[in-house]
N, C-alpha and C positions, 0 to 999 in steps of 0.2 A: 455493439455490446462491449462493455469493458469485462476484461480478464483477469482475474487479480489470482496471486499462485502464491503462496507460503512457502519458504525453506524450512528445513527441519536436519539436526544434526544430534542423532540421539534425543532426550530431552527438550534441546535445545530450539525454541525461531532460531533463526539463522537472517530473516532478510525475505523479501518479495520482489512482486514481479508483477506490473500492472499494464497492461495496454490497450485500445482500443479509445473509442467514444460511444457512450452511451447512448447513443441516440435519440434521447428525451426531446430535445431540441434543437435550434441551432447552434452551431459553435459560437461562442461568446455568451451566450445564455441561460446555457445546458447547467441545470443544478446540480443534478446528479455527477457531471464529471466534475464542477467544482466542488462539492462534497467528498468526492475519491480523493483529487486532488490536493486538495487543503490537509487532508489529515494524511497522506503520504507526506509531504511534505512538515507536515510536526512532527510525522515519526523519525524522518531524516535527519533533522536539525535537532529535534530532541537528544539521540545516539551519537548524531557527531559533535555537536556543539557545546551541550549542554553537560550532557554527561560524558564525551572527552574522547570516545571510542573512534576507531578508524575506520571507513566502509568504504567497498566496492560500490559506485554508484555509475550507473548511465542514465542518460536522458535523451529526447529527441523532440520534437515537434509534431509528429505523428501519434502522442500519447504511449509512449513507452517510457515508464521508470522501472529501472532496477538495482534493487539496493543491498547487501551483504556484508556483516559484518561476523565476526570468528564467533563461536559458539561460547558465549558469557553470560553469566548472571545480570549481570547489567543492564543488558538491553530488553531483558524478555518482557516487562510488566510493558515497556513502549510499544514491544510488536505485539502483546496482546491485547492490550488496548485499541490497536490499529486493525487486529484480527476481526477483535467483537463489535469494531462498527463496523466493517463491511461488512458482516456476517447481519448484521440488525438493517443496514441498506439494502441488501441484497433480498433478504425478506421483505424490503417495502417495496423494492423495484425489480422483482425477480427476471423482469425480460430485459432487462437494460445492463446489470452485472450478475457474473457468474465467476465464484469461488473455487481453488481448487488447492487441494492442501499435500 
């Protein structure tokens, strides 16, 4: 099952925290983790790249991201945008991911 966790600072996302495989399928085919995956990943690149912001990030091989950046205006429409699709995933795949805020 994938685990996906929201920060919160005040008002403020702050950044998540996702690990696990979803167990849909096999590794390499699993849509579900590539669905997680792929919009982690624009949410990441969106806040650092695009909009300029600095973040905490790890990774691994095992399915763990986690990402954290300071408590700004800037970043939240990206991590809400990234909230309310796992939150619409997780409604279509409820045994596969689970959300926790």
């Amino acid at each position: 099952m994938i685990k996906a966790a929201f920060f919160n600072e005040g008002d403020f996302l702050t950044g998540f925290e996702i690990k696990g495989h979803s167990g849909y399928s096999e590794a390499g085919s699993d849509i579900i983790c590539a669905f997680v995956s792929s919009a982690a990943y624009m949410t990441a690149n969106t806040i650092t790249d695009v909009i300029g912001l600095d973040a905490d990030i790890t990774l691994n091989d095992d399915g763990f991201f986690k990402f954290k950046v300071k408590p700004v205006p800037q970043a939240q429409a990206t991590l809400r945008g990234l909230k309310l699709h796992l939150e619409a995933l997780s409604q279509d795949y409820p045994e596969n991911i689970k959300l926790t805020f």
